[in-house]
N, C-alpha and C positions, 0 to 999 in steps of 0.2 A: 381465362380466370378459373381459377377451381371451385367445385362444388363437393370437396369432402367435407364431410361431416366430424361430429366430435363419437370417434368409435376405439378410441386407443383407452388403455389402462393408466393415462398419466394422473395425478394428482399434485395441485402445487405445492400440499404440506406435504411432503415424504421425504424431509429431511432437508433439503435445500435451503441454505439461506437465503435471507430475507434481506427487501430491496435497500436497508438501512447501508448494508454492506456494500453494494454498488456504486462506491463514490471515492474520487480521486484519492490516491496519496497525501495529498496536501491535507486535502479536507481531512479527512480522517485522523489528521496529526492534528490538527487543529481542535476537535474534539477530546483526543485518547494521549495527546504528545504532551511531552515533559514541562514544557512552559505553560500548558492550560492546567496541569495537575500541580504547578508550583516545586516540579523535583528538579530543577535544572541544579547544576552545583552551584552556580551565585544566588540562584532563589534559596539552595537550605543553607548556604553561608549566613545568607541576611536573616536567618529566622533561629540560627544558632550563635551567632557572631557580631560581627562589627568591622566594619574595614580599619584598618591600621593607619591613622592619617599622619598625610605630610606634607607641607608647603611651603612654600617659597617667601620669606620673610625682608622685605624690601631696604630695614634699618640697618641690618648685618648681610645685606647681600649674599645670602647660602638657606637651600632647602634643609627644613628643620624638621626632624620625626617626632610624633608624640613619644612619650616614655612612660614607660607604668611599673613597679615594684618589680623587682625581679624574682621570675614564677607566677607572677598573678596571673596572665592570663595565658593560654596556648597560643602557639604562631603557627598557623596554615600560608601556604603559597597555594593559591587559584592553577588551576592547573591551566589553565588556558589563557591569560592574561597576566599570569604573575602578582595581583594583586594578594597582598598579606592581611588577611586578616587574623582579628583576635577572636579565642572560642569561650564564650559562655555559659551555655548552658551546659546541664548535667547529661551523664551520662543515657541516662534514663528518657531521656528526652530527646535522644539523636539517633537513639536505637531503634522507635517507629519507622525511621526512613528509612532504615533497612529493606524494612518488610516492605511499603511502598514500590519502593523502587526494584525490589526483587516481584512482583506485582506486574509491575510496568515493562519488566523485560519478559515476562511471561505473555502478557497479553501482545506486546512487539512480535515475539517469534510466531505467536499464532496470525498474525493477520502476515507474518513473510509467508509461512506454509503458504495459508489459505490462496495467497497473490501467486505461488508456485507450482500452485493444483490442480486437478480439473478442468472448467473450461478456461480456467482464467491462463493458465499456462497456454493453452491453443491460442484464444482470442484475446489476451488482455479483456480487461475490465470495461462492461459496457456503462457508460459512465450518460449517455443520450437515454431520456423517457421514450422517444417517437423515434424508431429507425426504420432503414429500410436496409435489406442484407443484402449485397448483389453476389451471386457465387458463381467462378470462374474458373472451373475444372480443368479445361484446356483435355490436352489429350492423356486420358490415365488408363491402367489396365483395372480389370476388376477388383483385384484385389488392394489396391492402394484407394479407389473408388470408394471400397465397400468401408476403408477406415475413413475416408472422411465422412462419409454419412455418419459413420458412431461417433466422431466428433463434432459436427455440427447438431445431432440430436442431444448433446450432452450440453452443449450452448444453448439450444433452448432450453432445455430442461433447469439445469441452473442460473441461469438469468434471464434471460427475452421471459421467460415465463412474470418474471418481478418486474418488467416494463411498462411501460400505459398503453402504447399503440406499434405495431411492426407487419412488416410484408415484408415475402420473398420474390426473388427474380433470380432466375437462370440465364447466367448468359452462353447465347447460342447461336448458330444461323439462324435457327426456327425461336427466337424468345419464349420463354415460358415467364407466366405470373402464378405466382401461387395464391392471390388476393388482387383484386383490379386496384384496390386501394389497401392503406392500412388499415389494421382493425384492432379493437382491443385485445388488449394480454390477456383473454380469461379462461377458462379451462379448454372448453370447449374448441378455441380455436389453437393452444398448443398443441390439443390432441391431434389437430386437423393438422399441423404444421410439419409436427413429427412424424406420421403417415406419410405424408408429402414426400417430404425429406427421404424418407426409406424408399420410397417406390420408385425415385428418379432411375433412369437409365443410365447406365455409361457413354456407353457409344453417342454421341450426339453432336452432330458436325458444330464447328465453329468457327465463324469467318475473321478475318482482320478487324474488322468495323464492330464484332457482335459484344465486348464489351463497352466501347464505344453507345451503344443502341442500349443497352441496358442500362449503363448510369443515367442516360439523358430521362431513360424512360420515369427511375426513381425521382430524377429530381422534379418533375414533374407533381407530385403528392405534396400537396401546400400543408398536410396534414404530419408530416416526420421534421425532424430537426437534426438529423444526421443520415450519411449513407453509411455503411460497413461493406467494402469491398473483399470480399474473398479469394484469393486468389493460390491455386495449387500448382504449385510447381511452377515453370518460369512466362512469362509474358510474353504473347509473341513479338520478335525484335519488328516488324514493320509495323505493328499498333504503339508502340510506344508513345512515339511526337505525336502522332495523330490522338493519343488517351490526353497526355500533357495539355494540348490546344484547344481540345474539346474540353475540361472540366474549369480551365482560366478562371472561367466569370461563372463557376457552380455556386447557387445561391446556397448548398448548403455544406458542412464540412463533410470531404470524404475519406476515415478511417481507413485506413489498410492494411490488411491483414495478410501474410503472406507463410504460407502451408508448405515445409517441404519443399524450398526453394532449391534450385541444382547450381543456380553460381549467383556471385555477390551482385552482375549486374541489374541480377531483376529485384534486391534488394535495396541497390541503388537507385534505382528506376523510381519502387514503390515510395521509398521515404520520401523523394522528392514529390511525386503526384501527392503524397497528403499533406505538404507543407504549403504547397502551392493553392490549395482548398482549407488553411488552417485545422486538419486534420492531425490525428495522432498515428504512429505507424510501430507495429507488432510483428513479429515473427516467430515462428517456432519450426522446430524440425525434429521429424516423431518415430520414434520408435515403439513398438507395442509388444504386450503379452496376452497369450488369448488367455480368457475367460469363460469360454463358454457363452451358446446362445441361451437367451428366455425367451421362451416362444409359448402359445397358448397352445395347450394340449386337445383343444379341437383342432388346429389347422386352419382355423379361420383370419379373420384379415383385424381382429383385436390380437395384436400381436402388443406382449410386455415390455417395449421399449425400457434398457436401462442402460443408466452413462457407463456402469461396468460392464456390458457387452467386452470391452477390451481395456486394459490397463494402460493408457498413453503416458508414456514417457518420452523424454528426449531433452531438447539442447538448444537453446538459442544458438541460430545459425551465423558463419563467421559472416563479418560485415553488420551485423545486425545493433552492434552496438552495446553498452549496460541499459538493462529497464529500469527507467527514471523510477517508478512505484515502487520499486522493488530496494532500487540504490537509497530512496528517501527512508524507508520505513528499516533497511539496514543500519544506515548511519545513525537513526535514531535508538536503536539497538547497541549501539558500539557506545555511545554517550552515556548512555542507562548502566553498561557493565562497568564501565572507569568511571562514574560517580559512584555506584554503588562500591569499588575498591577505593575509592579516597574516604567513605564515609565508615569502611570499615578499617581502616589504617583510622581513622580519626578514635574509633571506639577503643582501637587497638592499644593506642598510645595512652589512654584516657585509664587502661586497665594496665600499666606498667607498675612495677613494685614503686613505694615510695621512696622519694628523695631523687626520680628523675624529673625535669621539667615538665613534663606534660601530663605526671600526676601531680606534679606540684598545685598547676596551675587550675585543674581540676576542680581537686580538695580545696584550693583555698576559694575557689567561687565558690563551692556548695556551702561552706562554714561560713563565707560572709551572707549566702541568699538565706540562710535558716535563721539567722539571727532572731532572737524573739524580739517582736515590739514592745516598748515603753514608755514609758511616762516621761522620760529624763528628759534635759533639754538638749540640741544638739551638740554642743561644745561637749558633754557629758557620753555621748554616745562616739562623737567623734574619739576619744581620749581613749573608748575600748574599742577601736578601730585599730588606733594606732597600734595599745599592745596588743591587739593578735596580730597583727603583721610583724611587730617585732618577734614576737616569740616566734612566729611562722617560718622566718627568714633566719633566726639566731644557727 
C-alpha cells in the first residue's frame, strides 16, 4: 500500500467542473431536455394552438371535421404525427420560443463538447460516487506508456477528483495498491494519486491470471460501488475465459474501458465482460499533440501535473459502436433545430403580406382577442362578431 503524501500542486477549483456534471445522458435530459423545459413541438402547439378535431359520428356512419370561418384560424401539420392543429395566438407571443429554443440547442451543443473532451472522451463519464480503477497496461513501450499516464492524471484531475471515495490497483505479476482500501476524494489524496500515477514504471511483468488477481482484489472493498477496468491495448487471448468466469458472480459492476485497442476482438471481449457484470463499456483510440512539459523549476518531486501535458485527440475505434450519451444528447439537438425551423416557418407565415391565409388568419385572431369589453348583452356583442367576419371575409 502507499505512503505518499499530499505534495503535488493540484487544486480541485482550477477550473474543472463540478460533480453536478457527472451524471448520465438520461439524467441530464431529464433536468435540461426539452419536455422538462416544456419546448417539445406538441407542448408549444398546445400553449399556441388547439388540435383540429374530428370524429366518427355513429348516426351518418362517416368521420366528421370541425369547420371554422374561412381564414379564422391557421392550419399546422405536427411534424411528427401529422396531427393538424389550429394557431392562436399572436405573433408576439410565439417569438419567445424562438429564443428558448435557440437557448436550448446552445446549452445541447455544449454538454456534446463537453461528453467529446478531455477525460470524458478517454473514460466516458464516471457516473459511480465509490470506485475502484483497475489499470492494465499489458506490454507498452515508453512512450505510449508515458501518454497514458497524461491521461489517466487527466481523469483524476477532472473527475475522481468530484467523487466521494476511490483506489487504485495495477495489474501485474507483482500487484501493486496505491490505497489498501478506498479513501476520500479530497485534495490531499488526488495529489497523492497523481504522483502515484506519474511515478509508475513501464516495464513490469504481467502474468495470464494478473488481471484476474487484481479485479478479485478490488471487489473485495465493501466500501466502492463500481470497478473501472483499464485496459491498454489488447487482452491477453489465454486470460480471456479465464476474466469472463472469474467476474460471473462480481458483486459489483465492472466498467470497461478500453485504450488503444489493436483489433475488434479485444473490444469484443471487453463489451461482453462488462455486460455480463452489468457494467457499461467505453473505448477510445488516441492520438496526440505535444504541449510541452510543467515541471517545477527546482527539480523537485512537487512537480505541476496538468491535463494539457498533451492534446488527446482521436476516434472511437471500429467495432466499438455509437456512444449511447453522446447519440442521446445528439438526437435531442436535432429535435431543438427542426422545432425551432417549424416555429420559425410559423412566424414566417404569420408575417406574409395580407390577403394570404395565414395572415388572414392571424389578423383576424388579434382583432377578435382586442375587442374592448362591454356592457351589452351577448346577442348585442354576438351581432358585432358577426359583422366583422363578414366584412373580414367580403
Amino acid at each position: 500500500c502507499s505512503e505518499y503524501g499530499p505534495k503535488s500542486s493540484f487544486t480541485p477549483n482550477q477550473g474543472y467542473l463540478a460533480r453536478p456534471n457527472l451524471i448520465s445522458s438520461e439524467e441530464w435530459l431529464r433536468i435540461h431536455g426539452l419536455k422538462t423545459k416544456k419546448l417539445t413541438l406538441s407542448q408549444i402547439l398546445s400553449q399556441i394552438g388547439f388540435p383540429h378535431q374530428e370524429d366518427y359520428v355513429s348516426s351518418i356512419g362517416k368521420t366528421v371535421a370541425s369547420r371554422y370561418a374561412n381564414g379564422l384560424f391557421c392550419r399546422f401539420c405536427k411534424a411528427e404525427d401529422g396531427t393538424v392543429y389550429r394557431l392562436i395566438a399572436k405573433t408576439e407571443f410565439i417569438c419567445p420560443f424562438m429564443k428558448h429554443l435557440n437557448d436550448a440547442a446552445e446549452c445541447l451543443q455544449k454538454r456534446m463538447n463537453w461528453l467529446t473532451s478531455g477525460s470524458r472522451q478517454i473514460f466516458g463519464v464516471i457516473l459511480d460516487k465509490c470506485i475502484t480503477i483497475v489499470l492494465d497496461f499489458g506490454s507498452l513501450d515508453e512512450e505510449e506508456f508515458s501518454l497514458c499516464q497524461d491521461a489517466l492524471v487527466m481523469v483524476i484531475e477532472e473527475q475522481v477528483a468530484h467523487l466521494t471515495r476511490f483506489n487504485l490497483i495495477r495489474a501485474a505479476q507483482i500487484m501493486t495498491k496505491w490505497q489498501c482500501e478506498s479513501v476520500f476524494a479530497g485534495e490531499e489524496f488526488i495529489n497523492s494519486a497523481i504522483r502515484w500515477i506519474k511515478e509508475l514504471v513501464c516495464k513490469s511483468p504481467v502474468a495470464h491470471n494478473s488481471a484476474i488477481n487484481a479485479l478479485h482484489e478490488a471487489q473485495r472493498d465493501n466500501s466502492i460501488a463500481a470497478i473501472y477496468y483499464f485496459v491498454v491495448g489488447d487482452v491477453l487471448e489465454e486470460s480471456k475465459q479465464l476474466l469472463l468466469h472469474s467476474v460471473t458472480e462480481s458483486s459489483h459492476p465492472i466498467h470497461t474501458v478500453s485504450f488503444n485497442a489493436r483489433g475488434e476482438d479485444t473490444i469484443t471481449f471487453l463489451k461482453e465482460l462488462s455486460t455480463s457484470t452489468r457494467g457499461r463499456f467505453h473505448a477510445f483510440a488516441a492520438r496526440v499533440e505535444p504541449m510541452g512539459i510543467h515541471e517545477s523549476p527546482s527539480g523537485d518531486r512537487n512537480i505541476s501535473f496538468s491535463s494539457n501535458l498533451r492534446k488527446l485527440k482521436g476516434r472511437v475505434p471500429p467495432g466499438s459502436g455509437v456512444r449511447e450519451d453522446v447519440y442521446l444528447i445528439w438526437r435531442e439537438l436535432e429535435e431543438t433545430r427542426n422545432t425551432l425551423a417549424q416555429i420559425q416557418k410559423i412566424v414566417d407565415d404569420s408575417m406574409k403580406p395580407e390577403g394570404s391565409e395565414a395572415s388572414r388568419g392571424m389578423w383576424c385572431f388579434w382583432t377578435l382577442s382586442n375587442l374592448k369589453p362591454t356592457n351589452q348583452p351577448n346577442f348585442m356583442r354576438l351581432g358585432e362578431l358577426v359583422k366583422l367576419l363578414v366584412s373580414f371575409t367580403a
